[in-house]
KEVEXKOL-733562 format. One line per 4 residues: their letters; for each residue x, y, z of C-alpha. Coordinates in steps of 0.001 Angstrom, whole numbers. Layout:
A	X,Y,Z; ... $
This chain:
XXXX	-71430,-39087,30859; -70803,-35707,32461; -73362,-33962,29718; -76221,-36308,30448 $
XXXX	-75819,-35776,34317; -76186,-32298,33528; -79248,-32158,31456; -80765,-34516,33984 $
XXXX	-80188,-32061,36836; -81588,-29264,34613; -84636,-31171,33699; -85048,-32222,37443 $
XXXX	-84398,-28555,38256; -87079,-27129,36206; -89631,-30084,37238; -89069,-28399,40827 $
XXXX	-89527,-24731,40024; -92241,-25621,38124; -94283,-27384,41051; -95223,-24188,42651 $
XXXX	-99247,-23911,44558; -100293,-21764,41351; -99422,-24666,38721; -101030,-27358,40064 $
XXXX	-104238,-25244,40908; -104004,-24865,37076; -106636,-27120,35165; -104352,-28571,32016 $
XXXX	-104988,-26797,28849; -105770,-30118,26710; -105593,-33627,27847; -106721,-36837,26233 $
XXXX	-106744,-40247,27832; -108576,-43373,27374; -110779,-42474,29963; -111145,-38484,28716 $
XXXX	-112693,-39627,25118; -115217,-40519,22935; -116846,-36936,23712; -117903,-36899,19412 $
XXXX	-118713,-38783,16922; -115047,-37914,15870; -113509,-39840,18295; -115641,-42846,18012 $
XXXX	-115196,-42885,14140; -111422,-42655,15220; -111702,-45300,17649; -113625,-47447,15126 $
XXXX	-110871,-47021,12567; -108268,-48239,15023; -110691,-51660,15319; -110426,-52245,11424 $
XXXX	-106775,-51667,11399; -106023,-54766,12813; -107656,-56756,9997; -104795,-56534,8527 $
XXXX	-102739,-59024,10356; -105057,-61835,9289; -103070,-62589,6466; -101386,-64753,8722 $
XXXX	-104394,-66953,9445; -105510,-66778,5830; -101537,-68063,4568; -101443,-70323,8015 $
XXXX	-104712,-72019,6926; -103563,-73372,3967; -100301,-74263,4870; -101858,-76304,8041 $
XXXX	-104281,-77852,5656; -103307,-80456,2621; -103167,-77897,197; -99975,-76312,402 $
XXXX	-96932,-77021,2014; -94772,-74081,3496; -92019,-73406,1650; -89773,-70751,1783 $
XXXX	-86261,-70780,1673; -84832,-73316,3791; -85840,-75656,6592; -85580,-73061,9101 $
XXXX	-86794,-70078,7140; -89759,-68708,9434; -89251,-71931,11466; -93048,-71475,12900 $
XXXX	-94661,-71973,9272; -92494,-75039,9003; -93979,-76860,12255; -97515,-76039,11299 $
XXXX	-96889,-77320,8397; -95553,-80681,9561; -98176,-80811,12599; -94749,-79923,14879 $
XXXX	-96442,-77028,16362; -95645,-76824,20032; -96891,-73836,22615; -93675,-72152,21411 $
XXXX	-94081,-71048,18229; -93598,-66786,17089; -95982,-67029,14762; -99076,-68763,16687 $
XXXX	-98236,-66215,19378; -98805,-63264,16602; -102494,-64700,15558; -102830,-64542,19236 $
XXXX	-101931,-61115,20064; -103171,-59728,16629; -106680,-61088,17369; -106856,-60167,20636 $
XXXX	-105454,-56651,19827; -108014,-56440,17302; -110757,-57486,20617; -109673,-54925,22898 $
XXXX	-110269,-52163,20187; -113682,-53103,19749; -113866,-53450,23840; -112545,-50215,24576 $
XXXX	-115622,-49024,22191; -118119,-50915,23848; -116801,-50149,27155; -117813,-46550,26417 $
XXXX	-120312,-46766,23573; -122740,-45169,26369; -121141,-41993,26787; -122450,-39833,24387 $
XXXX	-125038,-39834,21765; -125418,-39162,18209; -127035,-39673,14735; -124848,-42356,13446 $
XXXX	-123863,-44213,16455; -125847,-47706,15604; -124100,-47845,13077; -120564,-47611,14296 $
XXXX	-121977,-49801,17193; -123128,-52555,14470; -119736,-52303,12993; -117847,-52847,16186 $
XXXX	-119709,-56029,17076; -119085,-57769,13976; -115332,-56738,14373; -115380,-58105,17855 $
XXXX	-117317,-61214,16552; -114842,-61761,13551; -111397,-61688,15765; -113039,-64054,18517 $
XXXX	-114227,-66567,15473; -110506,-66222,14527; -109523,-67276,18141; -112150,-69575,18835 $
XXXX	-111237,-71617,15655; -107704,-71717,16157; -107656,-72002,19682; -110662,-73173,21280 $
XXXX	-111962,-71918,24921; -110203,-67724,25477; -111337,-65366,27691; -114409,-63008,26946 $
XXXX	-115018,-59466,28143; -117053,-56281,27362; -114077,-54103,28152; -110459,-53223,28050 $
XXXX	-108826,-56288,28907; -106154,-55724,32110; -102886,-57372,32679; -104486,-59262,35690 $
XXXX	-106921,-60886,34075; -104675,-63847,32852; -104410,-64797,36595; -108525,-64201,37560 $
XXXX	-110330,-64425,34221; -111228,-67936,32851; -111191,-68823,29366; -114685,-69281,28442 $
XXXX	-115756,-72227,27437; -116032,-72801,22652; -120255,-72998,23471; -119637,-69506,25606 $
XXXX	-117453,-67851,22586; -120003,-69006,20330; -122743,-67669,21936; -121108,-64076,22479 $
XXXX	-120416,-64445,18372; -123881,-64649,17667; -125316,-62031,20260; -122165,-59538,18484 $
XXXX	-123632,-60926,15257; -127158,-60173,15741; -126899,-57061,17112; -124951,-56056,13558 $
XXXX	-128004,-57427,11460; -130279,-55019,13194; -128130,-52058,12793; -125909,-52301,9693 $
XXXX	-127329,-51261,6440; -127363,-53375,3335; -124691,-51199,1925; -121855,-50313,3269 $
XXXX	-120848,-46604,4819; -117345,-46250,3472; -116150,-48911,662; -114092,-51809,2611 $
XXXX	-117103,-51044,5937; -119045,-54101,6809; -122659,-54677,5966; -125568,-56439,7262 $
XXXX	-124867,-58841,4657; -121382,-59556,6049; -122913,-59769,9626; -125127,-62351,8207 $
XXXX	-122853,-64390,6544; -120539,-64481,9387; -123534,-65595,11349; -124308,-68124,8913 $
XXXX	-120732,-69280,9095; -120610,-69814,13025; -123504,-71647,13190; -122135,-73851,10477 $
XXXX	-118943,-74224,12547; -120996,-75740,15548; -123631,-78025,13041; -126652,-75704,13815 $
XXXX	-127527,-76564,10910; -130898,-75149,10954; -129928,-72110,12132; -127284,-71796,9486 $
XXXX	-129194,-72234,6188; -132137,-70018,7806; -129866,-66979,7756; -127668,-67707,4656 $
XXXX	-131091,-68428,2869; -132126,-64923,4226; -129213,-63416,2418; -129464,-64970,-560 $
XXXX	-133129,-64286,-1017; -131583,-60269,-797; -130448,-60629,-4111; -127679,-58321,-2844 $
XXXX	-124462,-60316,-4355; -124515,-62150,-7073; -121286,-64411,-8922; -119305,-63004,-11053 $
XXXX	-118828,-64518,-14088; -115181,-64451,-14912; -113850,-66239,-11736; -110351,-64363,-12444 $
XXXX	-111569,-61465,-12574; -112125,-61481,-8755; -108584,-61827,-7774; -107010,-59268,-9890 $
XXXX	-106874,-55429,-8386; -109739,-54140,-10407; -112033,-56895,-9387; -111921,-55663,-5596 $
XXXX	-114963,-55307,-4240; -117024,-56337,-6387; -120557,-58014,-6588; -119335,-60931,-5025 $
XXXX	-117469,-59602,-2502; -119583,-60036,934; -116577,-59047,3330; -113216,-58123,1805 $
XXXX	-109946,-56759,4075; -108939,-53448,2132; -105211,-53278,2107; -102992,-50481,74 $
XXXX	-99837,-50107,-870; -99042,-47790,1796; -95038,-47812,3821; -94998,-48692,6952 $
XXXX	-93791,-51924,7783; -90980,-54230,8512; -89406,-57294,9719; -89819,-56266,12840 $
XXXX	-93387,-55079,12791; -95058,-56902,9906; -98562,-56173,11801; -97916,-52757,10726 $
XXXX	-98014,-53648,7122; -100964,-51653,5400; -100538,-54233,2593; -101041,-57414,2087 $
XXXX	-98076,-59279,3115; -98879,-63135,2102; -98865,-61965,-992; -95418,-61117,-1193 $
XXXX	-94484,-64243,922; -96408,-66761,-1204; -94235,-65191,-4513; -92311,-66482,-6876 $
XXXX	-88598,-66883,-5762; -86386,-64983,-7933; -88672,-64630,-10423; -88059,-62703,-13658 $
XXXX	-90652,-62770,-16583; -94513,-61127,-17092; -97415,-60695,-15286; -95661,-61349,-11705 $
XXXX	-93296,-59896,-9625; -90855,-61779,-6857; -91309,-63295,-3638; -90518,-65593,-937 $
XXXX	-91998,-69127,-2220; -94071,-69933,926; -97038,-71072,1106; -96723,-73398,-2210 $
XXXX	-99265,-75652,-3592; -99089,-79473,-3027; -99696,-82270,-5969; -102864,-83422,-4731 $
XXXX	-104188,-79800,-4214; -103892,-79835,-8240; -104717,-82936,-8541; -108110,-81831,-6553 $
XXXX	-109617,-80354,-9572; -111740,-81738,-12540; -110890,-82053,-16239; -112501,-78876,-17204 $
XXXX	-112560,-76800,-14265; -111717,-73521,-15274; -111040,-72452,-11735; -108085,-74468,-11801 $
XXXX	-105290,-71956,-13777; -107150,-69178,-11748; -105908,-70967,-8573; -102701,-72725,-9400 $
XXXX	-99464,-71369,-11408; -97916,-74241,-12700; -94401,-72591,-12956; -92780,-74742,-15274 $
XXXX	-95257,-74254,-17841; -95262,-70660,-17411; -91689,-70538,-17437; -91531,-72480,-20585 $
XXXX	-94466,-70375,-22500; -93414,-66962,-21227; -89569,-67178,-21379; -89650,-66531,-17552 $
XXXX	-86743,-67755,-14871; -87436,-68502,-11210; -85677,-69984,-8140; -86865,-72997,-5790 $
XXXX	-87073,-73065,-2534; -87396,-75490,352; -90287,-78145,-264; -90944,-76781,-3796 $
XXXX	-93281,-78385,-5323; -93785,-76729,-9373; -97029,-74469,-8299; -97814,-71128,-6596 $
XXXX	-100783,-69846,-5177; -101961,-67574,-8189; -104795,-65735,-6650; -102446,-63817,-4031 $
XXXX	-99470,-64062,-6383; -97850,-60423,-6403; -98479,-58673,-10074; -96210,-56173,-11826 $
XXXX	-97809,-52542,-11629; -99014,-52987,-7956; -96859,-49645,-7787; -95830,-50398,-3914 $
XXXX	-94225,-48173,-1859; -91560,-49583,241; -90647,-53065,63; -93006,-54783,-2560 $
XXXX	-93298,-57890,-329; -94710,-56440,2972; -96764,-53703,987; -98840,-55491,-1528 $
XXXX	-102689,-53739,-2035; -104158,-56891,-2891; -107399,-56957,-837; -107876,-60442,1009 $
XXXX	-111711,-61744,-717; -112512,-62838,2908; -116289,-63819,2554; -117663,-64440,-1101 $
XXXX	-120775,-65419,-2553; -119852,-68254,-3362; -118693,-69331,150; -122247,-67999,1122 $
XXXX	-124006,-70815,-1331; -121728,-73281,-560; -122311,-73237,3354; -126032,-72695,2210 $
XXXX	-125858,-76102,488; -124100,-77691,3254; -126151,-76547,6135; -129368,-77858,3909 $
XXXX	-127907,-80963,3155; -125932,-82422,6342; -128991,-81052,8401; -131612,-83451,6258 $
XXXX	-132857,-80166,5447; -133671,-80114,1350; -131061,-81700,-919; -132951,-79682,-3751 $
XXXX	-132108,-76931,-2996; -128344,-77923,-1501; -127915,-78855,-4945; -129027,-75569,-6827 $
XXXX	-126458,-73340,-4943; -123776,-75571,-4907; -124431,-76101,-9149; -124592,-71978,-9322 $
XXXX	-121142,-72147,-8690; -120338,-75273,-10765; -121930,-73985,-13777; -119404,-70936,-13565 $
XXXX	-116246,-73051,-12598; -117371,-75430,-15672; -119013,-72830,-18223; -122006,-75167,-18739 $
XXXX	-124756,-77443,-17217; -123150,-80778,-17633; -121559,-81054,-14480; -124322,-80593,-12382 $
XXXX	-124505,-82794,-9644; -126944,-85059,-9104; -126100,-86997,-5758; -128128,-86736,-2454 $
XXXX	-127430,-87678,896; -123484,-88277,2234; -122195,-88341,-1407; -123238,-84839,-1600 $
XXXX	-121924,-83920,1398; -118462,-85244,64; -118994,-83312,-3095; -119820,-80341,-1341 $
XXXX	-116795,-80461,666; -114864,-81294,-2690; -116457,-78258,-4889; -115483,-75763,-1224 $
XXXX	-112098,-76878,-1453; -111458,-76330,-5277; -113582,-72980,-5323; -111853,-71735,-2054 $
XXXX	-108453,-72624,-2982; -105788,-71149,-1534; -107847,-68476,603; -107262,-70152,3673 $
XXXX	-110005,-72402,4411; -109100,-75919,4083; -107784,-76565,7158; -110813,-75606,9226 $
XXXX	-113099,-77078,7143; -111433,-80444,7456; -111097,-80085,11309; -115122,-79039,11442 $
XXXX	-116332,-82515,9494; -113600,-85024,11027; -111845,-85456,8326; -108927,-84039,9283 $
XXXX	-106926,-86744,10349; -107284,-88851,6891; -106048,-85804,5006; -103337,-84259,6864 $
XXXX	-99741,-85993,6966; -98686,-85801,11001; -102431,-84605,12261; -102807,-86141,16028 $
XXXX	-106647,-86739,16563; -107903,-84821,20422; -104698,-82434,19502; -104327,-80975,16446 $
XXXX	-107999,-79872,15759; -106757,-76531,18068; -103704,-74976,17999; -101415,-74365,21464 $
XXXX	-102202,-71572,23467; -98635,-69748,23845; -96646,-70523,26607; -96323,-66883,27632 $
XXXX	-100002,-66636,28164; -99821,-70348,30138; -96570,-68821,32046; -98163,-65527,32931 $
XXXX	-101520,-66952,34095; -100104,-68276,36979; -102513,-71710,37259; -105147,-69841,35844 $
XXXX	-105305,-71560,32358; -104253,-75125,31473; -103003,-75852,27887; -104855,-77119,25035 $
XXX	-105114,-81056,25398; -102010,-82457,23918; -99808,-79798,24082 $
């Protein structure tokens, strides 16, 4: 103890001498603060970087929106391994939960970057700054659509959010987040270019499929084919035509790829910080438990495909060993060994299974560079067809796009379909969830047409269509904020 007092008084000491007229008259040699910045294109380039970096954390909603939906079931190792997965799982979820409160503070993280540019982005003046403007407000747009999906009404602001405004600010209403979305949205499409700065940067085309999406989300269904239709009349993305070729490392960004999350295989994270991850970490969760054999390397087993997920997919769908692993077979062709884990079910989520020669750094599991495919072309036709057809739109053309994509999964024109009206809305829905297996959008997809409740085991109708808003932010808000219904 006696050393520390010392070196205390010493520092103290030399704080005092220090303090004299002449030092304080000094003007500091460097300083920078948030408020003594963006003074270059530098340092909004920098700031800009900071707002992507957060992307990275959405491999929680992308894992969380499967194993919410009927496709997979969490897994893992046990009943209480990552005990948050395993209430979302079985509709549980209460306003305590670790990982709900992660999605939360990720997203909103991921907000206040893009704020903290905005807040400023009239400071100084250059070339290029549109363009780093455009790409902040579809950042911005894309972590509120997160929120606003998972959680309903959250608070909006064009600036650094402050720790008082959980007691003064009011979570604005879904119609309010919505209509910030599009106004981000817009603003992108007028001031992103077609291709893309820096591979992994958004595009116009990403701000207009986002745009598309939103609408979709709220049944403007007018509104959404208009812009999807705009972007595929572009010509700028086309499908590829071996549909495994997209989810294998050299198939990143490719011509289908309308907005992908870049992630490499780059140290950094842990446990205790999986946020900092620069890789994809649901890959190595949603792994193959104790796996030994080719093509794959080890993981945790969450995240694991259910029967009817399989059973979701036609006789001849070629899709179908692209986007389920049917372990036991593999095993048995490939002289491989594996371990199961809790709720194991015989199938793994191929597309984001971990694959030998990823070369990670670190620990293999939290540092996979498997890029997340987080808009594709396909989506883009898909929501194309639905917007035409549930808006009474053109069932013509609903059923052009949404046979683009069968004619790939099938390798021919015999399983076009032919249907108008609410059967093809039900086969729409059907073709979205087999083509967009396992990339996390089932669950919102159900929630968005109502059908929800007949698909998901334990789903509460007027609850479980939003998520809890955690009970820290409920706490800390002092009145301010009442819980999501049902909660």
């Amino acid at each position: 103890m006696k050393k520390y007092s010392i070196t205390l008084l010493i520092v103290l000491t030399a704080l005092t001498l220090s303090c004299s007229d002449d030092f304080t008259k000094r003007e500091p040699p460097y300083s920078i603060d948030s408020e003594n910045y963006f003074n270059s294109e530098a340092d909004y380039n920098q700031a800009l970087i900071g707002a992507y970096d957060l992307l990275q954390s959405t491999y929680l909603n992308a894992m969380l929106g499967e194993i919410a939906s009927d496709n997979t079931a969490s897994g893992g190792e046990s009943a209480t391994d990552v005990i948050g997965f395993q209430q979302i799982d079985d509709m549980t979820h209460t306003p305590v939960n670790a990982n709900l409160k992660n999605l939360w503070d990720w997203m909103f993280a991921g907000v206040n970057r893009c704020n903290y540019i905005i807040e400023f982005k009239d400071k100084t003046d250059f070339a290029n700054k549109n363009q780093v403007l455009g790409e902040t407000y579809f950042l911005r747009a894309y972590y509120n659509f997160e929120l606003v999906k998972w959680f309903g009404p959250i608070p909006l602001k064009n600036a650094r959010f402050s720790t008082s405004d959980v007691t003064s600010l009011p979570r604005a209403s879904v119609s309010e987040v919505y209509a910030s979305i599009e106004s981000d949205l817009l603003f992108a499409i007028d001031n992103l270019n077609p291709v893309p700065a820096q591979q992994g940067r958004v595009t116009k085309g990403a701000a207009q499929a986002l745009l598309g999406k939103a609408y979709l989300y709220q049944d403007k269904f007018t509104d959404a084919a208009n812009v999807l239709e705009a972007l595929i009349g572009t010509n700028t993305y086309s499908l590829v035509a071996d549909y495994n070729a997209i989810f294998e490392n050299a198939g990143e960004n490719g011509a289908e790829s309308v907005f992908e999350v870049q992630y490499t295989d780059l140290e950094g994270a842990g446990f205790g910080c999986l946020q900092c991850s620069e890789g994809n970490v649901a890959v190595g969760f949603s792994g193959i438990r104790n796996y030994t054999g080719p093509l794959f390397d080890s993981g945790f087993s969450f995240n694991v495909p259910r029967q009817e997920a399989v059973n979701a997919f036609e006789i001849g769908d070629n899709r179908k060993n692209v986007a389920i692993l049917d372990i036991v077979a593999w095993a048995a062709a490939n002289g491989a060994s594996y371990g199961t884990g809790y709720k194991h079910t015989g199938y793994f989520n191929r597309k984001y299974l971990p694959r030998k020669g990823d070369a990670n750094i670190g620990d293999q599991n939290l540092t996979n560079p498997n890029n997340y495919r987080a808009i594709r072309y396909a989506d883009v036709l898909l929501m194309a067809a639905e917007a035409l057809n549930r808006g009474g739109i053109d069932d013509g053309r609903a059923r052009n796009y949404v046979n683009l994509v069968r004619r790939r999964a099938f390798g021919d024109l015999n399983h076009d379909l032919t249907s108008s009206g609410p059967a093809l809305t039900d086969q729409i829905l059907a073709e979205r969830r087999t083509e967009l297996m396992g990339e996390g959008h089932r669950f919102f997809d159900l929630v968005r047409t109502g059908k929800a409740a007949a698909e998901i085991e334990g789903f509460t109708p007027n609850k479980n269509e939003l998520f809890p808003v955690p009970i820290e932010e409920i706490q800390f808000s002092n009145g301010n904020w009442q819980q999501n219904p049902g909660y």
